[in-house]
SESE-899315 format. One line per field, with one value per residue (C-alpha): x, y, z; residue number from 1; residue in three letters. Coordinates in Angstrom, 3 decimals, always signed. Layout:
BEGIN
c1: (X/...)
c2: (Y/...)
c3: (Z/...)
seq: (NUM/...)
type: (ALA/...)
This chain:
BEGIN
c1: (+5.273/+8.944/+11.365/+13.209/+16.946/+18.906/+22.607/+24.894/+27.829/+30.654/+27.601/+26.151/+24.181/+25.893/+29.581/+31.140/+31.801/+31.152/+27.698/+27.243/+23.980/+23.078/+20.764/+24.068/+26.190/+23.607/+24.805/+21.605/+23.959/+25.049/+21.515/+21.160/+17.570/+15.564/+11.933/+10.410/+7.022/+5.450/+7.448/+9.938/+12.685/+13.103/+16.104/+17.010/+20.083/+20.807/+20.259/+18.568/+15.538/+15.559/+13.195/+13.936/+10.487/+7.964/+8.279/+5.317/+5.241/+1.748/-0.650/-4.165/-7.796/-7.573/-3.827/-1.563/+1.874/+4.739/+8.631/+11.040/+14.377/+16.057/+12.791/+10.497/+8.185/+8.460/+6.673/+3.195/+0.587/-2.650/-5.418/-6.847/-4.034/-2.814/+0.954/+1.340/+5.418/+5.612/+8.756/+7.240/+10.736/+11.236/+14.309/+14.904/+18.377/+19.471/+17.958/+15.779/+15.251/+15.491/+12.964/+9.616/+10.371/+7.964/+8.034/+7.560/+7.204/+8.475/+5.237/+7.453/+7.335/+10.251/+10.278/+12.369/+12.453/+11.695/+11.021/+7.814/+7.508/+3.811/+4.767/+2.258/+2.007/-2.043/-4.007/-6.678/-9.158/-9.170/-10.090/-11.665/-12.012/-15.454/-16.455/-17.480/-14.037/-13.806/-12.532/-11.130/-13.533/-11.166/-7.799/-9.369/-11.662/-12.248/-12.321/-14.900/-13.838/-17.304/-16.713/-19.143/-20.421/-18.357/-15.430/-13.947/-12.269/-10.165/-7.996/-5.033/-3.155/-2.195/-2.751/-5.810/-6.571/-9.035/-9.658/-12.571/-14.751/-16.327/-18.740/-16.485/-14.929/-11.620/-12.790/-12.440/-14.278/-14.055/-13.916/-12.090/-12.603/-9.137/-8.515/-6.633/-6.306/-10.442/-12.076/-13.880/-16.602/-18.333/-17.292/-15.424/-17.783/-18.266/-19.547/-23.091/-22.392/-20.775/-23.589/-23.278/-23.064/-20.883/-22.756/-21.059/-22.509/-22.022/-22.198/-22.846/-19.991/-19.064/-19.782/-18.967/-18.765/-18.494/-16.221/-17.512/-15.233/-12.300/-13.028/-12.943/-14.772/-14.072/-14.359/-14.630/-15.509/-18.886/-18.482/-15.212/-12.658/-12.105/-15.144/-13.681/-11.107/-11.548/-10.255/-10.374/-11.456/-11.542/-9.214/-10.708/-8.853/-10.207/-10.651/-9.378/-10.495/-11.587/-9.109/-10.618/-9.367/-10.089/-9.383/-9.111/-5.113/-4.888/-2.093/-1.957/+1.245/+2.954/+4.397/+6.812/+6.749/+9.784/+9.047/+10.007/+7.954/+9.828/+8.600/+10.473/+8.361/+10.400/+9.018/+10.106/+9.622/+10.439/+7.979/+5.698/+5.099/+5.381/+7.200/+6.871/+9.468/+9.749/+12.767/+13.012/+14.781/+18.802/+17.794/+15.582/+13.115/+10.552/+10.867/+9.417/+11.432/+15.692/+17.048/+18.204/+20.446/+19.160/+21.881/+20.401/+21.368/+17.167/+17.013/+14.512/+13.527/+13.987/+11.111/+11.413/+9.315/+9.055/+10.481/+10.330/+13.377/+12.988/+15.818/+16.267/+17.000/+18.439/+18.238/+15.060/+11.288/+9.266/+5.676/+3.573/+6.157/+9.227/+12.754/+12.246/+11.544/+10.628/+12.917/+11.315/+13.603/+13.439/+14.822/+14.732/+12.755/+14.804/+13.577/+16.438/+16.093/+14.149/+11.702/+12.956/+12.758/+15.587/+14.646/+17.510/+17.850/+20.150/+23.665/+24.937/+26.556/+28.193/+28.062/+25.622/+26.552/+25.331/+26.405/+23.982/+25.635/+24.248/+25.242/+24.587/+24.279/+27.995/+28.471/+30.121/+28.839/+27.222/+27.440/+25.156/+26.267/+23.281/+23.605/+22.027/+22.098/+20.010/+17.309/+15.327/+12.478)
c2: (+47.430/+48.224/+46.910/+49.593/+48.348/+51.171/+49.933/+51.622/+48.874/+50.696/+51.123/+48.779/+49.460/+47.009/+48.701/+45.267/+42.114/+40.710/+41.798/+40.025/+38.032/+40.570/+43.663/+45.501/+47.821/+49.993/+53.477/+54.659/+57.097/+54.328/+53.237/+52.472/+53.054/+55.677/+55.861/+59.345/+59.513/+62.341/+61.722/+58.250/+56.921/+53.780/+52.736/+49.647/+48.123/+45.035/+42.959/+45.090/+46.723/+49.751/+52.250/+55.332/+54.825/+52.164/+49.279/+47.324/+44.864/+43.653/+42.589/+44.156/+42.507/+39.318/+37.842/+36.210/+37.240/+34.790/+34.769/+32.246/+31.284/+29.734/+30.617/+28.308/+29.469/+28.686/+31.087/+32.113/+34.606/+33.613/+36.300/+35.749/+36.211/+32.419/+31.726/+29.068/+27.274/+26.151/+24.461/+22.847/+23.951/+26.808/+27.394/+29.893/+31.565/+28.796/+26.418/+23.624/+21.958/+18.361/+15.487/+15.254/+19.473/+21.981/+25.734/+27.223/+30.904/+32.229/+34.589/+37.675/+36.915/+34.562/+31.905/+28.288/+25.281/+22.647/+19.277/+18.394/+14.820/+13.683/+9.835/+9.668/+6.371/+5.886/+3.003/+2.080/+0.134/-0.051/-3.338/-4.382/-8.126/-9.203/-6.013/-4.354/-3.266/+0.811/+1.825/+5.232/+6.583/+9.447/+10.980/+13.730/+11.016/+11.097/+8.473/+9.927/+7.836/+7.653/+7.371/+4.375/+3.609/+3.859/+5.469/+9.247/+10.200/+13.716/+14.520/+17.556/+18.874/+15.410/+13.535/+11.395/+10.110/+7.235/+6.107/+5.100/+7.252/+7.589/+5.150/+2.546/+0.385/-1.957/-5.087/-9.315/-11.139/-14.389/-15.234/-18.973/-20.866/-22.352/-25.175/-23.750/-25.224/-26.169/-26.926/-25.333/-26.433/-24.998/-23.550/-20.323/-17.588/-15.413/-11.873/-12.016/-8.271/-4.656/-4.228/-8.097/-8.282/-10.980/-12.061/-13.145/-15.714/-16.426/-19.836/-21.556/-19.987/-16.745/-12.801/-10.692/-7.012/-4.815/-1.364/+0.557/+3.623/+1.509/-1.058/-3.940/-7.246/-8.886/-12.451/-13.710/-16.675/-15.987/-18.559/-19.267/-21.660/-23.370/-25.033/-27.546/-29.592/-32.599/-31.020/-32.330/-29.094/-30.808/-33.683/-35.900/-37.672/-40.301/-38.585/-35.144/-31.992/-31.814/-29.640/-27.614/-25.297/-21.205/-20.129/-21.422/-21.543/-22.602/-24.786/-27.830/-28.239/-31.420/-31.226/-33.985/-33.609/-34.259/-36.567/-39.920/-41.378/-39.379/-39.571/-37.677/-36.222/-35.452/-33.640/-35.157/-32.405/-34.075/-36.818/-35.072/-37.075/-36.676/-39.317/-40.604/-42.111/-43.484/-42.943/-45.804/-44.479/-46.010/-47.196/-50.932/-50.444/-48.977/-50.623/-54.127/-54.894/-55.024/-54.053/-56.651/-56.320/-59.613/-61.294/-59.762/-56.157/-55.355/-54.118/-55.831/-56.446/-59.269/-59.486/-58.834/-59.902/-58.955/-61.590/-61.922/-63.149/-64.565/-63.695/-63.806/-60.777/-59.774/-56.791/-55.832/-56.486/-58.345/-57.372/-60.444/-61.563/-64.164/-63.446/-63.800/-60.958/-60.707/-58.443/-57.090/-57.231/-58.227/-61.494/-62.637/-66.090/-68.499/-72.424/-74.813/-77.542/-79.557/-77.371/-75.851/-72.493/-70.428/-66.683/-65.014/-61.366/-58.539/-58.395/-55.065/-52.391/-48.766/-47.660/-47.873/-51.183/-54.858/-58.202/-60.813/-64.482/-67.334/-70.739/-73.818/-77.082/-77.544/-75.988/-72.693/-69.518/-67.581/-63.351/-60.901/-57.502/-54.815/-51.448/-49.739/-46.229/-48.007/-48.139/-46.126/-48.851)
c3: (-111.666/-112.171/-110.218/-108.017/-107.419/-104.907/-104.826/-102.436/-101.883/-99.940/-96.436/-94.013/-90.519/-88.824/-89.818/-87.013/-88.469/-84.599/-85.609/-88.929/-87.160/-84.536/-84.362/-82.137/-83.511/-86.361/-87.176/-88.709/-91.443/-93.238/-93.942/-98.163/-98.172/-96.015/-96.089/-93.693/-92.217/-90.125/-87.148/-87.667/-90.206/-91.412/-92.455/-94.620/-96.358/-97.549/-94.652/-92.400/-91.222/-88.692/-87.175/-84.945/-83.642/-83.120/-85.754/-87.055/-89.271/-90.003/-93.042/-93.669/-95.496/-92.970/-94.609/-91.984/-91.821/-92.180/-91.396/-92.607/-93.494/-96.297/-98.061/-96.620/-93.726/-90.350/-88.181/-88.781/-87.092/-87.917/-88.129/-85.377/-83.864/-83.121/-83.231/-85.633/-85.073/-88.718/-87.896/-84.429/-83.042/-80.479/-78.079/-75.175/-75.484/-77.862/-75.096/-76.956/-73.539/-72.561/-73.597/-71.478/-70.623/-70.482/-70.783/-67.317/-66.190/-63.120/-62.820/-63.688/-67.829/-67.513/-69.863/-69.398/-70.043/-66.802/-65.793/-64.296/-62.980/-64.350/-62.542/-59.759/-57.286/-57.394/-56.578/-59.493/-57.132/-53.071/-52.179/-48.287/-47.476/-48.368/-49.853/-53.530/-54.815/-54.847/-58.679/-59.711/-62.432/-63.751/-62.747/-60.720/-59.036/-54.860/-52.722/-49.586/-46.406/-44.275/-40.304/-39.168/-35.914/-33.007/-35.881/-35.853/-38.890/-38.854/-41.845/-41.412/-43.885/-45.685/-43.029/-42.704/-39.413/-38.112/-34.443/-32.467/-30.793/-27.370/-27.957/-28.864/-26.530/-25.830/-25.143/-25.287/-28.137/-26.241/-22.766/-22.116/-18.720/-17.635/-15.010/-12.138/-8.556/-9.432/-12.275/-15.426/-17.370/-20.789/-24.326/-24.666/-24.701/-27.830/-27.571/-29.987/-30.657/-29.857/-26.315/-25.524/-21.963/-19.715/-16.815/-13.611/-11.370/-7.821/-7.195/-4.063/-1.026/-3.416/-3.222/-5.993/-5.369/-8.072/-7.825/-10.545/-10.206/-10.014/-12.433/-9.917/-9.633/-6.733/-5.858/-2.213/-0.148/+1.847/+4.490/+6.836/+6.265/+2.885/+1.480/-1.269/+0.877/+3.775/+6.791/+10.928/+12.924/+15.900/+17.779/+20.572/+23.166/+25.609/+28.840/+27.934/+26.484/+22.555/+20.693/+18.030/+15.569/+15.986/+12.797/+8.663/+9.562/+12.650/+13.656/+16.510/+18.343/+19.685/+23.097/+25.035/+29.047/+30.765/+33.425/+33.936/+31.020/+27.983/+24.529/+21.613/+18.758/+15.691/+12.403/+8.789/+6.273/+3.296/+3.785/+5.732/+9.246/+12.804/+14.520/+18.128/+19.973/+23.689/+25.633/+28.388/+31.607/+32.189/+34.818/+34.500/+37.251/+34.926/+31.860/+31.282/+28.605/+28.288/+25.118/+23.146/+19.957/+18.051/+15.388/+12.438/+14.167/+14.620/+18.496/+20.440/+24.146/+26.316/+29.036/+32.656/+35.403/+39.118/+41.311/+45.015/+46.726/+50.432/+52.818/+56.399/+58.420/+61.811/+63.550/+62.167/+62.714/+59.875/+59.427/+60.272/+62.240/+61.996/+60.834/+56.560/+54.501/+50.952/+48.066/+44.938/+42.340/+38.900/+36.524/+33.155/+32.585/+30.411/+29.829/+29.292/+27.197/+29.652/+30.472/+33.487/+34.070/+36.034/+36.957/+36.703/+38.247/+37.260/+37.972/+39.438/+37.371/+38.198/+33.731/+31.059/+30.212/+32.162/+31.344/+31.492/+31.956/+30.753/+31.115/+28.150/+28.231/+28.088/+31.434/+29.220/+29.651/+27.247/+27.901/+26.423/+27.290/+27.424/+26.079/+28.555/+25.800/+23.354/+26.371/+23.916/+22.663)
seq: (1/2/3/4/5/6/7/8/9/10/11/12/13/14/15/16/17/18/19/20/21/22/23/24/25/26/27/28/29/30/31/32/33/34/35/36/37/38/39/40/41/42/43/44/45/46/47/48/49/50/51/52/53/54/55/56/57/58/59/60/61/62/63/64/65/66/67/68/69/70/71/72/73/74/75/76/77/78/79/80/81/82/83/84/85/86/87/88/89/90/91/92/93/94/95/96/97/98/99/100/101/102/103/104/105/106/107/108/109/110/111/112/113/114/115/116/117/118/119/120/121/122/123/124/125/126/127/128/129/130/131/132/133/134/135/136/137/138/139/140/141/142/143/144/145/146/147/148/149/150/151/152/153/154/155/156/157/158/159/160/161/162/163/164/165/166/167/168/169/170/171/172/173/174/175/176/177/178/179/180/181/182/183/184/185/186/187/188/189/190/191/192/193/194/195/196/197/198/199/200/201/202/203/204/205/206/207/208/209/210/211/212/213/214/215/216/217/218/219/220/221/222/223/224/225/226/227/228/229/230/231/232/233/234/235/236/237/238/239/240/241/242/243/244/245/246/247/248/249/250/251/252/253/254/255/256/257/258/259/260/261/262/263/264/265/266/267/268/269/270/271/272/273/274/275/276/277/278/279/280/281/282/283/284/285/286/287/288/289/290/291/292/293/294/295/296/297/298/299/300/301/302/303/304/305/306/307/308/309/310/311/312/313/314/315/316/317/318/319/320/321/322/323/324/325/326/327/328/329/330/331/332/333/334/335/336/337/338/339/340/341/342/343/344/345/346/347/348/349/350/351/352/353/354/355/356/357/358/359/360/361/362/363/364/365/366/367/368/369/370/371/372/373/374/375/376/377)
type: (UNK/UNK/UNK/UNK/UNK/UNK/UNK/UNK/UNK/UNK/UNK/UNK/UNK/UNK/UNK/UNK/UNK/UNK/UNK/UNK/UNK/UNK/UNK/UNK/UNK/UNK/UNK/UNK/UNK/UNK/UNK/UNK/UNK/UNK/UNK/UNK/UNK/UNK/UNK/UNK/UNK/UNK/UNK/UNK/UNK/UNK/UNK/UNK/UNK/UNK/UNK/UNK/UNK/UNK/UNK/UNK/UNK/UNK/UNK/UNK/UNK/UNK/UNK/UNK/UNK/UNK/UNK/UNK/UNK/UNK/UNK/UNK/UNK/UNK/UNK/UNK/UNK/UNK/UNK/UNK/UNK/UNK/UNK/UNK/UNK/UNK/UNK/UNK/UNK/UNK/UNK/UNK/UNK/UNK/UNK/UNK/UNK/UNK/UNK/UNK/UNK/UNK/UNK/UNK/UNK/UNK/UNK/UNK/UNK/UNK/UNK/UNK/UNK/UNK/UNK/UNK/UNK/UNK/UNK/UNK/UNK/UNK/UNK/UNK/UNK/UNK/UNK/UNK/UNK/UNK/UNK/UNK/UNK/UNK/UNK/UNK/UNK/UNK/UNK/UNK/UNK/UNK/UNK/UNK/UNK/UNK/UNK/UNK/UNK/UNK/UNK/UNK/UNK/UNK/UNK/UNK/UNK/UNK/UNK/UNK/UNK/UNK/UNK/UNK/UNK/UNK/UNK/UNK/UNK/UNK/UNK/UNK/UNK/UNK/UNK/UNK/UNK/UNK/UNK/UNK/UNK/UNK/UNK/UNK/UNK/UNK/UNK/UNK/UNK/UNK/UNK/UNK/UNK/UNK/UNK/UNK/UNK/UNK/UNK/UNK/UNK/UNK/UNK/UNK/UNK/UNK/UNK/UNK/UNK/UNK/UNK/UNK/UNK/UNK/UNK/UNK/UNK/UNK/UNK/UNK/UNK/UNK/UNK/UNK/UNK/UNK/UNK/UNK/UNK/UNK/UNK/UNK/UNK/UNK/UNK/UNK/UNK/UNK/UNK/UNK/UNK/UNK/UNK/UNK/UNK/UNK/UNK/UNK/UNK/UNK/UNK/UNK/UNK/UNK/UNK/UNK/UNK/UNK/UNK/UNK/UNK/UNK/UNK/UNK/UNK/UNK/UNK/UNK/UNK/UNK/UNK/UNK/UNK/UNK/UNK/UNK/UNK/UNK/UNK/UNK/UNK/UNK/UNK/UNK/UNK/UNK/UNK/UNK/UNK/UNK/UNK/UNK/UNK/UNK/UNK/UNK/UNK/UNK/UNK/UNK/UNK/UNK/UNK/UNK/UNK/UNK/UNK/UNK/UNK/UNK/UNK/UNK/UNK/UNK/UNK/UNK/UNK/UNK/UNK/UNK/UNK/UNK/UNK/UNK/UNK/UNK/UNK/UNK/UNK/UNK/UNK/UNK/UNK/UNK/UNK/UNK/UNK/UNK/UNK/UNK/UNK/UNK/UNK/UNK/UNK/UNK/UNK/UNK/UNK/UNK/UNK/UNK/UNK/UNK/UNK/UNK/UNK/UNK/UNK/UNK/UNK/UNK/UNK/UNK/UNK/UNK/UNK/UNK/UNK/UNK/UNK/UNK/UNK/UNK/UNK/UNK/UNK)
């Protein structure tokens, strides 16, 4: 066939130069070529292809169709109807995208170009102490968490929840005996499984009650008093009344009676003891004994002894008869050198002080003054 050339250089559908690259701006009457059908136009020049109506461009007897630039091929409709990018290049709105993006549709037949973030923080295998290691067999695998006994699982929304259920219980694994105020003896008791059972024992002198709405085991003493320590419950006296004890904390009291005969009771805390003192009357006619401060400062007691004196009387009747009567009084013994004893009685005295005069060898006398204050032996 003949080629056909139709020149008509001074018209051009796009009549704007803004429009060299553009399908904007055709004016239809400048076509160069027009081609009529029943009911549409097309209209072609030298760089363009236009249709009033509907345009198809399509191939027939199963040929694809190809379009292309600088005359090689780079888009391609296959005939059935795949969309073959020669080029393996495609932009949105002269958008090419960034690296790793994908072409995304906002469900309304938008097209553009968007990150999706394919990283995902997996574990391969899930590993439990003493167990058969649990490994992923695909991407889309599931790992199926199975609630054992005693064990409630409850997932909701991402959230996966385990806890024990009513069966299970809080409890002790091992029970250990400690020394307190008595002793202890045994290993530390290890429960043998989930329904072991710790049995309590009453030994000899102990109750246990159990409070099973309030949780309570109670430990008491059966008998009176406390069992595991030496105690006196009773105090004897020669001659008087047994004191005994009414009660586990009863107390016994020390009393001093103030008669002529006075002993003082003090108390020393710190070194727990009771102390008993006796308090000689001032006055010498009780007390056997006259206090003595020796040289190395110790206070003793010098012994007295009743002594009958002899005197003659006037005036007055003696029982028995005659004119001599004997006075009770009382005198220190002392031996002199030579054996002879002298019985020497007390010397008068208005304060709390006498003074006893002796006399030595030498014919001095020798004074030893009594503190009548430290009467307390």
């Amino acid at each position: 066939m003949v080629q056909t050339n139709h020149t008509h250089t001074s018209e051009e559908m796009a009549t704007s130069t803004s429009f060299t690259y553009s399908f904007q701006g055709f004016q239809t009457e400048n076509y160069t070529t027009k081609i009529e059908s029943y009911q549409d136009i097309l209209y072609l020049d030298g760089k363009s292809i236009f249709s009033d109506g509907a345009l198809s461009i399509g191939t027939s007897s199963s040929n694809p169709m190809y379009l292309g630039t600088d005359s090689n091929a780079h888009f391609k409709i296959e005939t059935d109807g795949t969309i073959n990018f020669l080029s393996g290049k495609m932009s949105i709105d002269g958008d090419t995208g960034s690296v790793g993006q994908v072409l995304s549709t906002d469900g309304s037949g938008n097209l553009s170009w968007q990150t999706v973030d394919f990283t995902q923080y997996a574990f391969s295998n899930i590993a439990v102490s003493g167990e058969v290691n649990v490994q992923a067999s695909s991407t889309s695998d599931t790992l199926t968490l199975a609630a054992g006994s005693g064990i409630d699982i409850a997932t909701s929304g991402s959230t996966v929840t385990i806890s024990s259920d009513s069966t299970a219980h809080n409890t002790f694994k091992f029970i250990a005996p400690l020394d307190g105020a008595g002793s202890t003896s045994g290993n530390t008791i290890t429960a043998d499984s989930q329904n072991d059972t710790l049995t309590f024992v009453a030994g000899s002198g102990i109750s246990l009650t159990f409070d099973e709405n309030n949780d309570k085991i109670t430990f008491e003493a059966s008998q009176a008093g406390e069992t595991n320590q030496n105690a006196i419950t009773s105090i004897g006296v020669s001659g008087q009344s047994t004191l005994s004890a009414g009660q586990a904390s009863d107390s016994i009291n020390f009393d001093s009676v103030a008669d002529r005969n006075i002993v003082e009771i003090t108390t020393d805390t710190a070194n727990k003891k009771v102390n008993f003192k006796t308090k000689l009357p001032r006055t010498l006619s009780m007390s056997g004994r006259i206090p003595t401060r020796l040289s190395d400062g110790s206070l003793s007691g010098m012994p007295i002894n009743n002594h009958f004196i002899n005197r003659t009387v006037s005036g007055a009747e003696v029982s028995g008869g005659g004119t001599s009567v004997g006075f009770s009084t009382r005198a220190v013994v002392c031996n002199e050198a030579d054996g002879t004893k002298h019985k020497i009685t007390m010397p008068a005295s208005d304060n709390n002080s006498l003074l006893l005069s002796l006399r030595k060898p030498d014919d001095s006398l020798q004074e030893f003054e009594i503190d009548m204050a430290e009467s307390n032996l």
